[in-house]
Biotite code that builds the C-alpha atoms (Angstrom):
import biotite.structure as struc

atoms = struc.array([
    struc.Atom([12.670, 115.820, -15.291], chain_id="A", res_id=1, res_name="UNK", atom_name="CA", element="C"),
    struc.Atom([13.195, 111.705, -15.746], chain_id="A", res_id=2, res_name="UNK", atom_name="CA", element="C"),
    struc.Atom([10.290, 109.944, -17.415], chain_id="A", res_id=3, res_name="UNK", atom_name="CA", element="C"),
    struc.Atom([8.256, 107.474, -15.121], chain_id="A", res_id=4, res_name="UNK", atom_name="CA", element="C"),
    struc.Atom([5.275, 104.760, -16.791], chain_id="A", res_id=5, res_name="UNK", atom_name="CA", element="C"),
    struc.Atom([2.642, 104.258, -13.954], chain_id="A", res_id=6, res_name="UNK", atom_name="CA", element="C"),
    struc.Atom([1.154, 100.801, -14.270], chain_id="A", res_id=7, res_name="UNK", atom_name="CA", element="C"),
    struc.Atom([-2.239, 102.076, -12.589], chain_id="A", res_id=8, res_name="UNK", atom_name="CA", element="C"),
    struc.Atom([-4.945, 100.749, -12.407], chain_id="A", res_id=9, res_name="UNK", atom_name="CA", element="C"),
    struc.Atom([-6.713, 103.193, -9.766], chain_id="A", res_id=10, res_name="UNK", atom_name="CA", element="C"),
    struc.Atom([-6.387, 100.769, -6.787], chain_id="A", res_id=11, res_name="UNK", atom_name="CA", element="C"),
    struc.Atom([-4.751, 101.534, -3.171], chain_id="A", res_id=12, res_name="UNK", atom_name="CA", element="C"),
    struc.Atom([-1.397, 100.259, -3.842], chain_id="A", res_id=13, res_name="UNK", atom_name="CA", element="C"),
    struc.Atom([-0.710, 101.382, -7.100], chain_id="A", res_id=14, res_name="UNK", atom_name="CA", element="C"),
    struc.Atom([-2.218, 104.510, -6.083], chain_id="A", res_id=15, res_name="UNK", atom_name="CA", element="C"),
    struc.Atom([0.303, 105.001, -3.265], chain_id="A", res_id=16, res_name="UNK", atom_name="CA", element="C"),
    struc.Atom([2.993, 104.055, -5.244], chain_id="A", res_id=17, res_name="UNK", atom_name="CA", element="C"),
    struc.Atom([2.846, 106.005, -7.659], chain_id="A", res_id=18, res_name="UNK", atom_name="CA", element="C"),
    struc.Atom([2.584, 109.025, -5.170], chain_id="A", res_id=19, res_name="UNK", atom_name="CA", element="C"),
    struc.Atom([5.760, 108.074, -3.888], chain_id="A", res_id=20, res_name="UNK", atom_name="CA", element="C"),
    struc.Atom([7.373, 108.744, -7.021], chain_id="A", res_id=21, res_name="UNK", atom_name="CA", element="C"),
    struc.Atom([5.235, 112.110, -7.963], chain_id="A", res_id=22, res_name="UNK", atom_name="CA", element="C"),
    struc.Atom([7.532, 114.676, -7.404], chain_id="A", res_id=23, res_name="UNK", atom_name="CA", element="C"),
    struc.Atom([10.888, 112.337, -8.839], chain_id="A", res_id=24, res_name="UNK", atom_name="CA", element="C"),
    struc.Atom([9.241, 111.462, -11.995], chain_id="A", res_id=25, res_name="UNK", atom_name="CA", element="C"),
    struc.Atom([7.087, 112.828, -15.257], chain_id="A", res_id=26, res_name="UNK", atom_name="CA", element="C"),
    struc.Atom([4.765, 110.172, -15.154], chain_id="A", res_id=27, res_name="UNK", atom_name="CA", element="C"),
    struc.Atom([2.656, 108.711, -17.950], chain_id="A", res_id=28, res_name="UNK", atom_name="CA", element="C"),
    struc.Atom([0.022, 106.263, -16.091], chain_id="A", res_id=29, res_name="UNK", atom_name="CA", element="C"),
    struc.Atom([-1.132, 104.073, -18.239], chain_id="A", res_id=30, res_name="UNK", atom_name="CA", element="C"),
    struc.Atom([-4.435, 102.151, -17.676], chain_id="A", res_id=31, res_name="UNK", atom_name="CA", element="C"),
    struc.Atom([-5.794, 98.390, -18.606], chain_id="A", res_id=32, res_name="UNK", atom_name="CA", element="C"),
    struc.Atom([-8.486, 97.382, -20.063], chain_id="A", res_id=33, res_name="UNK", atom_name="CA", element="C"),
    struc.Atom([-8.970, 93.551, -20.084], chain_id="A", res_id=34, res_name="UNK", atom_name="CA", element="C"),
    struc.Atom([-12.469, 93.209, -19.621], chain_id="A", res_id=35, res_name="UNK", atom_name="CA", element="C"),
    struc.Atom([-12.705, 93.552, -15.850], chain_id="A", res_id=36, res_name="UNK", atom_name="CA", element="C"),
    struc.Atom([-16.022, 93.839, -14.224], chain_id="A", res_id=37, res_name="UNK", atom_name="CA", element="C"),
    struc.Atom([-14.344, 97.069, -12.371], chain_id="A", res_id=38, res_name="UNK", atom_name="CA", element="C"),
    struc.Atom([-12.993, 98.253, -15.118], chain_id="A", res_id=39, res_name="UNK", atom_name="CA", element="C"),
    struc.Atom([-14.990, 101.507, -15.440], chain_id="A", res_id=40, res_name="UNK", atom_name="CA", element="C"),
    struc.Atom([-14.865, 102.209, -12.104], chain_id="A", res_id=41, res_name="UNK", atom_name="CA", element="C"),
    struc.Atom([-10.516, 101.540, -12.105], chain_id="A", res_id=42, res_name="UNK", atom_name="CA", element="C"),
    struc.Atom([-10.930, 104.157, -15.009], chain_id="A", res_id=43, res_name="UNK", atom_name="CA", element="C"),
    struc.Atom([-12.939, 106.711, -13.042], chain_id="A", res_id=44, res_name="UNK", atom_name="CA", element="C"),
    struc.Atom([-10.352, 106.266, -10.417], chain_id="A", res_id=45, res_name="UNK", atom_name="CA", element="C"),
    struc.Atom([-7.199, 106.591, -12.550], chain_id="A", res_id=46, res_name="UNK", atom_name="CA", element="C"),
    struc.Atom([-8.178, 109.639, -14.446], chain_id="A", res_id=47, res_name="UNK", atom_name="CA", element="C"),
    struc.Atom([-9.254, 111.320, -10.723], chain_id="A", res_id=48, res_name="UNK", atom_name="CA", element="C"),
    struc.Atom([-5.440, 110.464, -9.348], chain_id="A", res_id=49, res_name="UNK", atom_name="CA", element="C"),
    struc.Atom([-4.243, 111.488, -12.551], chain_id="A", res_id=50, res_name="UNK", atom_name="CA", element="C"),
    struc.Atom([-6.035, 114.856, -12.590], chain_id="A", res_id=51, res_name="UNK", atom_name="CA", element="C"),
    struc.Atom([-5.540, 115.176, -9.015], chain_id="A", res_id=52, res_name="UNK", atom_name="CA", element="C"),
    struc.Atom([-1.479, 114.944, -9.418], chain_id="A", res_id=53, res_name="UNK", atom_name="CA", element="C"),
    struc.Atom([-1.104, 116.586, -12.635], chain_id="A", res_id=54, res_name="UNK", atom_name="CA", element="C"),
    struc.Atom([0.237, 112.768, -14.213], chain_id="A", res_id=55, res_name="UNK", atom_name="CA", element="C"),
    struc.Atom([-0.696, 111.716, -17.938], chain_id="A", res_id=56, res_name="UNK", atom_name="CA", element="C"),
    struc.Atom([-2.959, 109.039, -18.618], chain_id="A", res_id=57, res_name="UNK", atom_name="CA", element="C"),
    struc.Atom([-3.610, 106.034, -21.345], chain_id="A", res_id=58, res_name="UNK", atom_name="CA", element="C"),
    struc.Atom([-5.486, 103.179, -21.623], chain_id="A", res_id=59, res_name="UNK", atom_name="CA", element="C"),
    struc.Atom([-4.382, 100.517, -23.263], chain_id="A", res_id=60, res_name="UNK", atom_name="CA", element="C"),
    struc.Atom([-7.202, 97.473, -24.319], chain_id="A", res_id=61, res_name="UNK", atom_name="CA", element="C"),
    struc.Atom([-6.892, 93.764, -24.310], chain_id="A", res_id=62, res_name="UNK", atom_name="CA", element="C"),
    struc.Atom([-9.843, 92.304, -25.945], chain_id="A", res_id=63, res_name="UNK", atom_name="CA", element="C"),
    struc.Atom([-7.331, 89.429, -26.252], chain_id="A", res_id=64, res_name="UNK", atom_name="CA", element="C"),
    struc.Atom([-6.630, 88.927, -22.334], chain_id="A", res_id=65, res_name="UNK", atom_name="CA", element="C"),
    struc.Atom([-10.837, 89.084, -21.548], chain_id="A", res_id=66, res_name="UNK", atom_name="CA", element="C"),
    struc.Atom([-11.377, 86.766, -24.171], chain_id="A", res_id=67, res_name="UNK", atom_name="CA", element="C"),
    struc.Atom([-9.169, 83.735, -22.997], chain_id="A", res_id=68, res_name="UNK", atom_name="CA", element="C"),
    struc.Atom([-9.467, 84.614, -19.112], chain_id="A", res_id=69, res_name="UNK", atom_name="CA", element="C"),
    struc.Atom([-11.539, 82.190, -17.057], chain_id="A", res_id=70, res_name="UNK", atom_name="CA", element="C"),
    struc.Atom([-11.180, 84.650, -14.162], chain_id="A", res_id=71, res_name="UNK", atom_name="CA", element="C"),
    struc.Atom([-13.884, 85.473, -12.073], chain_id="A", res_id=72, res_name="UNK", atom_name="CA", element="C"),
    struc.Atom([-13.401, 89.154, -13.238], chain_id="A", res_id=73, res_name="UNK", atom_name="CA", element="C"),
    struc.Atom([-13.658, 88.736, -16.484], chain_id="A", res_id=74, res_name="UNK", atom_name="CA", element="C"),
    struc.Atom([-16.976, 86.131, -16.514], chain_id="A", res_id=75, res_name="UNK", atom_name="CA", element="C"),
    struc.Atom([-19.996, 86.255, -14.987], chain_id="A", res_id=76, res_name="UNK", atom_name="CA", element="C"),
    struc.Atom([-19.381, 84.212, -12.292], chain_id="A", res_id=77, res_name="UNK", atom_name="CA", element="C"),
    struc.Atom([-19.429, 85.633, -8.451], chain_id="A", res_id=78, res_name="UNK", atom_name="CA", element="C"),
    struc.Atom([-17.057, 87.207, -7.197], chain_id="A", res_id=79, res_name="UNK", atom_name="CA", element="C"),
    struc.Atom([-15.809, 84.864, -3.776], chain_id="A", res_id=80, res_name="UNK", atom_name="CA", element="C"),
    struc.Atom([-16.672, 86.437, -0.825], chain_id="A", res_id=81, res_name="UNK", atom_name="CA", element="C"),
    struc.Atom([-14.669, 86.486, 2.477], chain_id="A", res_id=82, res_name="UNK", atom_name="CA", element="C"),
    struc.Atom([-14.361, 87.245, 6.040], chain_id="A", res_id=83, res_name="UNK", atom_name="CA", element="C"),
    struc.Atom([-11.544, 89.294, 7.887], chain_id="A", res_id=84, res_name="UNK", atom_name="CA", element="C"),
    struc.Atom([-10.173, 86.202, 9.123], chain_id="A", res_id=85, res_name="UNK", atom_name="CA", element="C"),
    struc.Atom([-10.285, 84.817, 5.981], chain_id="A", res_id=86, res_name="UNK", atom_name="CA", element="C"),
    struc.Atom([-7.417, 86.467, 4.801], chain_id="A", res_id=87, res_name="UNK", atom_name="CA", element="C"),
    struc.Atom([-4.811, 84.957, 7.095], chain_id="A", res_id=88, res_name="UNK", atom_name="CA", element="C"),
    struc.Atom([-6.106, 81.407, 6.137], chain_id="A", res_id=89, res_name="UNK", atom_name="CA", element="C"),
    struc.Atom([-3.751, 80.688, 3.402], chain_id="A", res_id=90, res_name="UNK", atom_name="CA", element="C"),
    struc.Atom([-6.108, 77.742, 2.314], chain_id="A", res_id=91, res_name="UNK", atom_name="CA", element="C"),
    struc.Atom([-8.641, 80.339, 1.850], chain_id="A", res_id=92, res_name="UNK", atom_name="CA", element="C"),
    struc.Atom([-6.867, 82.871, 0.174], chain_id="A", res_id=93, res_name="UNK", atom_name="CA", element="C"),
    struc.Atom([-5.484, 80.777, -2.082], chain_id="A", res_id=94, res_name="UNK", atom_name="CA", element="C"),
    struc.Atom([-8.887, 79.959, -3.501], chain_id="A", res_id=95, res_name="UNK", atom_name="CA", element="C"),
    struc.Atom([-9.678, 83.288, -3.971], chain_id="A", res_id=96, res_name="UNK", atom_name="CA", element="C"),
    struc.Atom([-6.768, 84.048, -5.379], chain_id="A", res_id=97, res_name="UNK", atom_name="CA", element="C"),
    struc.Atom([-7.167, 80.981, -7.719], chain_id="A", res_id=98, res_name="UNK", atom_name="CA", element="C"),
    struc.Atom([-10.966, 82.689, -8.177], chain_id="A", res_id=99, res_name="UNK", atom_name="CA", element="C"),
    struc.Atom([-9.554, 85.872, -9.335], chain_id="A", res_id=100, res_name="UNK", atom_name="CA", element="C"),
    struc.Atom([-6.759, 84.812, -11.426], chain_id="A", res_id=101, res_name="UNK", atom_name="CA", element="C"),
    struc.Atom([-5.797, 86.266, -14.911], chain_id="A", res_id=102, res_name="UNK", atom_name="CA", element="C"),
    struc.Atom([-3.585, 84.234, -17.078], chain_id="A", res_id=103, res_name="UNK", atom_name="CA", element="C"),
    struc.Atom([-0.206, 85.919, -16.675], chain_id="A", res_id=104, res_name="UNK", atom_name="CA", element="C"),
    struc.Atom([-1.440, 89.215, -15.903], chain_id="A", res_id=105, res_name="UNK", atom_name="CA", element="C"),
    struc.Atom([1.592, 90.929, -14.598], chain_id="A", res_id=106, res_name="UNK", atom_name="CA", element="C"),
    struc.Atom([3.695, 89.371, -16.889], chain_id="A", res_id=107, res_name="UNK", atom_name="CA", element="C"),
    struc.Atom([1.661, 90.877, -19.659], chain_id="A", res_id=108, res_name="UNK", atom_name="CA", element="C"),
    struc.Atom([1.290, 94.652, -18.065], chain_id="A", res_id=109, res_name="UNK", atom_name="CA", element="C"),
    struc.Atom([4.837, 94.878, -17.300], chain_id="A", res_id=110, res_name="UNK", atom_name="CA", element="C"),
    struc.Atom([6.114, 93.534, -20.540], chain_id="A", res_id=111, res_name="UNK", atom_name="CA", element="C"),
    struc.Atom([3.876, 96.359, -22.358], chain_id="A", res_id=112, res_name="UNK", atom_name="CA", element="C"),
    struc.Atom([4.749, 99.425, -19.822], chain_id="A", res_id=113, res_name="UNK", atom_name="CA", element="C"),
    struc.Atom([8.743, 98.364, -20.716], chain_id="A", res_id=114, res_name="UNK", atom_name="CA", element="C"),
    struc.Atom([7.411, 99.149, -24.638], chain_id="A", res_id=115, res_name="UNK", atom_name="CA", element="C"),
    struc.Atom([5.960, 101.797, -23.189], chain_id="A", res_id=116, res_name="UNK", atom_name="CA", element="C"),
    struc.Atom([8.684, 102.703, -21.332], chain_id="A", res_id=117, res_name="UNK", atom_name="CA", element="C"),
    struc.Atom([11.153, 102.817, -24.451], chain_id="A", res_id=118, res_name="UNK", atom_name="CA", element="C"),
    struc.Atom([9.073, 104.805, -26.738], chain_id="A", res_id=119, res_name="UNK", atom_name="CA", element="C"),
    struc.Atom([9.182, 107.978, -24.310], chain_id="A", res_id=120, res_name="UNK", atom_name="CA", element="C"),
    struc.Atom([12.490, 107.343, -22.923], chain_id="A", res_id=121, res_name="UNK", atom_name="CA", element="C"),
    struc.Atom([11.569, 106.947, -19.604], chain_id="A", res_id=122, res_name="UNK", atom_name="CA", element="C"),
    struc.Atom([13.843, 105.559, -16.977], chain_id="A", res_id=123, res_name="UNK", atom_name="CA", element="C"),
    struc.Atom([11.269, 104.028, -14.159], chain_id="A", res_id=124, res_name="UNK", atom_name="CA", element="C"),
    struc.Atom([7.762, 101.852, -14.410], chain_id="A", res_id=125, res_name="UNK", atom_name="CA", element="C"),
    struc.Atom([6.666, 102.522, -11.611], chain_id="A", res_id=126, res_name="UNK", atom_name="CA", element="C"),
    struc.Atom([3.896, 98.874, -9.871], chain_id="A", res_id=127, res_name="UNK", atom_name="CA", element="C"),
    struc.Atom([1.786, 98.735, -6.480], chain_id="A", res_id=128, res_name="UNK", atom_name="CA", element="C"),
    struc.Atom([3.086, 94.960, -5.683], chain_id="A", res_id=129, res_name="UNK", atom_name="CA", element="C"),
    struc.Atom([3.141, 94.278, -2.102], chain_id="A", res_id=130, res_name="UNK", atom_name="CA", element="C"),
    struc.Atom([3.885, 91.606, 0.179], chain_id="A", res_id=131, res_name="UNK", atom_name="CA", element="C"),
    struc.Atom([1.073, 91.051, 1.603], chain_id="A", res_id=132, res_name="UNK", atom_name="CA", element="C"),
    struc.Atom([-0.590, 90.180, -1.696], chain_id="A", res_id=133, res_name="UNK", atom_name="CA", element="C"),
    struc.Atom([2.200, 87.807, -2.730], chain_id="A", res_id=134, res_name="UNK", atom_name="CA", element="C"),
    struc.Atom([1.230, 85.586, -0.334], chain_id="A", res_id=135, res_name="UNK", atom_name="CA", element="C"),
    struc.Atom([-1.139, 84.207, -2.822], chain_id="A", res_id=136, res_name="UNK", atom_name="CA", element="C"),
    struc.Atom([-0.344, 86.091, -6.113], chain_id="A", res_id=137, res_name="UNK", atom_name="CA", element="C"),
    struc.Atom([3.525, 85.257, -7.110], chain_id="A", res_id=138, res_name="UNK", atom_name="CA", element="C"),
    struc.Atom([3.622, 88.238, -9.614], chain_id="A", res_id=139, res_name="UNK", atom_name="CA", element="C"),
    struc.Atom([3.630, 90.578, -6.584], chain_id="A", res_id=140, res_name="UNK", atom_name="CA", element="C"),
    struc.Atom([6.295, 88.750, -4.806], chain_id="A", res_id=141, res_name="UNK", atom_name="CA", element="C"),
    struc.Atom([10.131, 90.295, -4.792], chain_id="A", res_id=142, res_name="UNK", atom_name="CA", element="C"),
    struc.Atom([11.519, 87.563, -6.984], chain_id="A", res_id=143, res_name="UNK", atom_name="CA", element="C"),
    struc.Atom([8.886, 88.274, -9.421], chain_id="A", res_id=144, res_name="UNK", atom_name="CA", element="C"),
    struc.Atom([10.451, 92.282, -9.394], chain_id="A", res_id=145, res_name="UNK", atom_name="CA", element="C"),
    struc.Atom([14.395, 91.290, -9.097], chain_id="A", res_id=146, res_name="UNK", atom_name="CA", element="C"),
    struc.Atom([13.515, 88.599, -11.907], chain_id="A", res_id=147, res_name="UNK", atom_name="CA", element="C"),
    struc.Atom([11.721, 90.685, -14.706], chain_id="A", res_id=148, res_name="UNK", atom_name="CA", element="C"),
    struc.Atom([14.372, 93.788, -13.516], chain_id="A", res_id=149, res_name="UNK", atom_name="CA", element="C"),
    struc.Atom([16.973, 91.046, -15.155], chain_id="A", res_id=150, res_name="UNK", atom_name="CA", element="C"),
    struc.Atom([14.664, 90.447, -17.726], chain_id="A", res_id=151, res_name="UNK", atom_name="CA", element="C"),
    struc.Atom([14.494, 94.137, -18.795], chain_id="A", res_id=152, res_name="UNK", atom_name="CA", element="C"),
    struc.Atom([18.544, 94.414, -18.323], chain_id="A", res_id=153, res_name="UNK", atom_name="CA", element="C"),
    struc.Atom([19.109, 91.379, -21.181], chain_id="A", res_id=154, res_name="UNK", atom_name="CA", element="C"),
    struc.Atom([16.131, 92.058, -23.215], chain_id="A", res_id=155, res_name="UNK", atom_name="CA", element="C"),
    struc.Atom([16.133, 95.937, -23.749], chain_id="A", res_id=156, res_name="UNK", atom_name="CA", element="C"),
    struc.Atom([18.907, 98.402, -25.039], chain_id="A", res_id=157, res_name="UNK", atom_name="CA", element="C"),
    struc.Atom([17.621, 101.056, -22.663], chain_id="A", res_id=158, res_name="UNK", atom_name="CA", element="C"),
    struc.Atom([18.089, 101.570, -18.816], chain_id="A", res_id=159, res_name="UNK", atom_name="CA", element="C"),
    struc.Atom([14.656, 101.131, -17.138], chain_id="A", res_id=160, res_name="UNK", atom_name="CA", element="C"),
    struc.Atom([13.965, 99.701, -13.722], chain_id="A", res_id=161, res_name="UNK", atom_name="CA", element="C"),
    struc.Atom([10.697, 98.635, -11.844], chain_id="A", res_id=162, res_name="UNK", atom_name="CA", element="C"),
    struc.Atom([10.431, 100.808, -9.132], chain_id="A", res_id=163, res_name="UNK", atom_name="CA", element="C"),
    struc.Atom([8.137, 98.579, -6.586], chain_id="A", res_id=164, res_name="UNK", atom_name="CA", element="C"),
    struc.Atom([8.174, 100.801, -3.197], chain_id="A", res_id=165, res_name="UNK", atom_name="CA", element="C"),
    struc.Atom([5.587, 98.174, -1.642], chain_id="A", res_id=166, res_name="UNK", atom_name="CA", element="C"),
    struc.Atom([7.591, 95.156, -2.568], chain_id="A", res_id=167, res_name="UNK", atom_name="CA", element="C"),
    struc.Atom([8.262, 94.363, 1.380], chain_id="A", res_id=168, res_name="UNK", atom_name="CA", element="C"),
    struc.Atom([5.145, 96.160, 2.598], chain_id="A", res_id=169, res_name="UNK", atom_name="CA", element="C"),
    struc.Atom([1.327, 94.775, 4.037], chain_id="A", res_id=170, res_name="UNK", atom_name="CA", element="C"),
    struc.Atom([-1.585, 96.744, 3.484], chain_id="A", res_id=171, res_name="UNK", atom_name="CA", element="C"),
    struc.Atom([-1.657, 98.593, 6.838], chain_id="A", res_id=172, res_name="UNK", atom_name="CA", element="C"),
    struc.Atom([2.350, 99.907, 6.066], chain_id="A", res_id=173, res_name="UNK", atom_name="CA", element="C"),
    struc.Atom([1.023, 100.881, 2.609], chain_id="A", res_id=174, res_name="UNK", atom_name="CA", element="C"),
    struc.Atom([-1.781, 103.005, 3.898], chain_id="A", res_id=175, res_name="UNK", atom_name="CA", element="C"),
    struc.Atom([0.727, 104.456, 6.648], chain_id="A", res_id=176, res_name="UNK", atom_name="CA", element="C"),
    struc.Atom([3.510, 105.207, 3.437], chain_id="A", res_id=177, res_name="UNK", atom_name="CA", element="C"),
    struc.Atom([0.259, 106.680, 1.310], chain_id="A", res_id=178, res_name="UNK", atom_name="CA", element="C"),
    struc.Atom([-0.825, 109.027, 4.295], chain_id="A", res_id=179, res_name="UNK", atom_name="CA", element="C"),
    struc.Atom([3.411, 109.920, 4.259], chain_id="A", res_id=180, res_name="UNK", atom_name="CA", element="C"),
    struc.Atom([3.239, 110.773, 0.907], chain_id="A", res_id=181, res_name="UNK", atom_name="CA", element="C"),
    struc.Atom([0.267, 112.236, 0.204], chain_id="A", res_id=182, res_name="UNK", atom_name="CA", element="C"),
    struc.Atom([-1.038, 109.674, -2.066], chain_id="A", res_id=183, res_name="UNK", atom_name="CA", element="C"),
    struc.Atom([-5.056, 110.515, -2.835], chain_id="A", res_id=184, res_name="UNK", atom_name="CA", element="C"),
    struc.Atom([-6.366, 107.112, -1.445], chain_id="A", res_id=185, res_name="UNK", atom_name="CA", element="C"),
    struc.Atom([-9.462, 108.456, -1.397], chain_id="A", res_id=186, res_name="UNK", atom_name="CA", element="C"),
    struc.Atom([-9.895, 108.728, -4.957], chain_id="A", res_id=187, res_name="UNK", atom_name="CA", element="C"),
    struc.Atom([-8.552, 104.735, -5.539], chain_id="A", res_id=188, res_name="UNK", atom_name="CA", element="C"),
    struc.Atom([-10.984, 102.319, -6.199], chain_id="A", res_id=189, res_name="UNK", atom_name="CA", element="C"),
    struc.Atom([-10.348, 98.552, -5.193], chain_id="A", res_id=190, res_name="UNK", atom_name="CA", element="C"),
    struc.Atom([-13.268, 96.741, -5.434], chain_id="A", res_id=191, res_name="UNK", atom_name="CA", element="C"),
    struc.Atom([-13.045, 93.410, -7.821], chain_id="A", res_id=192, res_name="UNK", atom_name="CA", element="C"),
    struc.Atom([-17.135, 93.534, -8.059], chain_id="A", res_id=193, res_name="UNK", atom_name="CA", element="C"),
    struc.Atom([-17.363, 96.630, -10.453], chain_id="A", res_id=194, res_name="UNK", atom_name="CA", element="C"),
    struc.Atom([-20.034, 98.320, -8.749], chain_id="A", res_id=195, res_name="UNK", atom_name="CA", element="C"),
    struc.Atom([-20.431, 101.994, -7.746], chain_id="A", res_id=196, res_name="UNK", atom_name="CA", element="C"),
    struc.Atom([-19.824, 101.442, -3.792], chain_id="A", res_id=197, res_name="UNK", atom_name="CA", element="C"),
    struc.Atom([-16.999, 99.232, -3.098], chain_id="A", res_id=198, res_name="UNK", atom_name="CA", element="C"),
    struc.Atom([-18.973, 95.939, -2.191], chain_id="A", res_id=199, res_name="UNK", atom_name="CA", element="C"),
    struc.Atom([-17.008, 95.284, 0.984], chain_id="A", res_id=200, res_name="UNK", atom_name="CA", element="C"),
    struc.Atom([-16.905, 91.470, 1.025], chain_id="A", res_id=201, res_name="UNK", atom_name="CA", element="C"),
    struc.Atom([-14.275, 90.555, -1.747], chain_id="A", res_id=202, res_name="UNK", atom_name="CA", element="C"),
    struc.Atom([-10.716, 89.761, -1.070], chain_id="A", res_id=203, res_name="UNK", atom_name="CA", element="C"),
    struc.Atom([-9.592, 93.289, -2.613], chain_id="A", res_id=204, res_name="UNK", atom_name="CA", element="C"),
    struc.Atom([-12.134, 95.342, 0.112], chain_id="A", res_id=205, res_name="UNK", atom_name="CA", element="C"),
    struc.Atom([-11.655, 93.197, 2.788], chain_id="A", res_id=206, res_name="UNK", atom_name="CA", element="C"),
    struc.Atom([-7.819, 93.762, 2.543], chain_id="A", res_id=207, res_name="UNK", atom_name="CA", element="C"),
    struc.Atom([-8.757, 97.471, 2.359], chain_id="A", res_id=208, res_name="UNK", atom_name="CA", element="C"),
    struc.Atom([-10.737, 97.679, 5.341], chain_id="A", res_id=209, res_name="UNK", atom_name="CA", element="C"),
    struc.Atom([-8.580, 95.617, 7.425], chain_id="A", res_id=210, res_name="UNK", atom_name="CA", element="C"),
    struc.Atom([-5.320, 98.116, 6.534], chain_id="A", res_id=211, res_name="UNK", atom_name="CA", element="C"),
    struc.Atom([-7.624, 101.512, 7.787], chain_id="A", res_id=212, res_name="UNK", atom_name="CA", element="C"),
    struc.Atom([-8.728, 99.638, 10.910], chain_id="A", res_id=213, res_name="UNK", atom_name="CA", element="C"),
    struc.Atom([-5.769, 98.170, 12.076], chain_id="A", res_id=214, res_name="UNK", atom_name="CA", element="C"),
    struc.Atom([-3.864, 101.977, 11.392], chain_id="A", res_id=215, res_name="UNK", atom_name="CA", element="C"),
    struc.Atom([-6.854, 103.464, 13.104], chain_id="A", res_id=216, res_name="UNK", atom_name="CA", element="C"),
    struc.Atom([-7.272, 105.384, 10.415], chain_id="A", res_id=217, res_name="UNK", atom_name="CA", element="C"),
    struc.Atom([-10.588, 107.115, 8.997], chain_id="A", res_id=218, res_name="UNK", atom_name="CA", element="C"),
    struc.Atom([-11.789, 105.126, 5.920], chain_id="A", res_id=219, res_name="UNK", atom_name="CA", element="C"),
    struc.Atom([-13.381, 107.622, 3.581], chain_id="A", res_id=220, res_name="UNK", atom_name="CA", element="C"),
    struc.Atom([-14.333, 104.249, 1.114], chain_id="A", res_id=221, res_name="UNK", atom_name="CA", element="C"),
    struc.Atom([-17.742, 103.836, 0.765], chain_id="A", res_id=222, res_name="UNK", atom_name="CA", element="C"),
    struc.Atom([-18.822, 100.031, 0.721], chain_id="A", res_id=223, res_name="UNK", atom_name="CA", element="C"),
    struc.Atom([-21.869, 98.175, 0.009], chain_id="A", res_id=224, res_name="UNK", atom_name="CA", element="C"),
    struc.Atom([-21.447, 95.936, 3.611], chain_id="A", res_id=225, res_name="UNK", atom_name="CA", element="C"),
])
């Protein structure tokens, strides 16, 4: 069977894509650690999912990342808090976005899963970017795919391509495409706090919640609010 990397971090949309590819692909998930409050929670998740669908699973540390990240994740300053309407005001979002930031995250994860990527042989690296999170986070956005997919056709000798099966999608379409699949959503964790329960008032949980209610689907998630 072709080789797959799973950039995975154990949250919804990763989650779901990956399941998309799950019966295409060996996958090798591979895990970040960049000194993220949530980052033992993400690894709970990931090695559930993994376990769960039968994938392989690394985690890769970047004391590096934490240490010159003035994120929000990464420090010990609060986590924003918003409002369901809050995430259609782009003036809002785009301050929690801003909030959350991690110098050149994406950028960084991909480039490393393409290493990754060529050391096994595999064919696919497989991201949860969506559209509804590019509205305020550019390395989710489709130009951001089509432009490191050229990247990765100058720059390496083998022939990998970023399989993105959100790229177009909103929350609510990637819960209805994880329910398709069979994705285990329940076992994802999205929470940016870091805390047992998913807190329920971040951008991340909020985004969540909305994409369960509006499908009128049950939301197994626990949350603190």
């Amino acid at each position: 069977m072709k080789k797959a990397i799973s950039v995975l971090s154990g949250g919804l949309d990763c989650t779901v894509a990956t399941g998309v590819y799950a019966n295409e692909y060996d996958i090798h998930a591979i895990t970040f650690n960049y000194g993220q409050k949530a980052f033992e929670q993400e690894l709970q998740a990931s090695k559930a999912i993994c376990e769960r669908m039968g994938f392989k699973h690394s985690v890769i540390d970047l004391p590096w990342l934490a240490e010159i990240s003035n994120s929000t994740l990464n420090t010990d300053e609060d986590i924003p808090e918003v409002s369901e309407d809050d995430l259609d005001d782009m003036k809002k979002s785009g301050e929690t976005a801003s909030s959350v930031w991690v110098p050149a995250r994406n950028m960084v994860f991909t480039a490393i899963a393409t290493s990754y990527a060529e050391s096994i042989g595999a064919e696919a690296i497989i991201v949860g970017w969506d559209a509804e999170e590019a509205a305020t986070f550019p390395d989710n956005s489709k130009e951001f795919l089509n432009a490191f997919n050229e990247l990765i056709k100058i720059g390496s000798p083998e022939n990998i391509k970023i399989e993105a099966p959100a790229i177009d999608l909103s929350k609510e379409e990637i819960v209805k495409l994880g329910l398709d699949v069979g994705a285990p959503m329940e076992l994802s964790y999205s929470c940016y706090a870091g805390r047992d329960k998913h807190c329920g008032v971040c951008e991340s949980c909020m985004r969540r919640k909305r994409a369960f209610k509006k499908l009128k689907v049950k939301d197994v998630t626990e949350y603190e609010q």
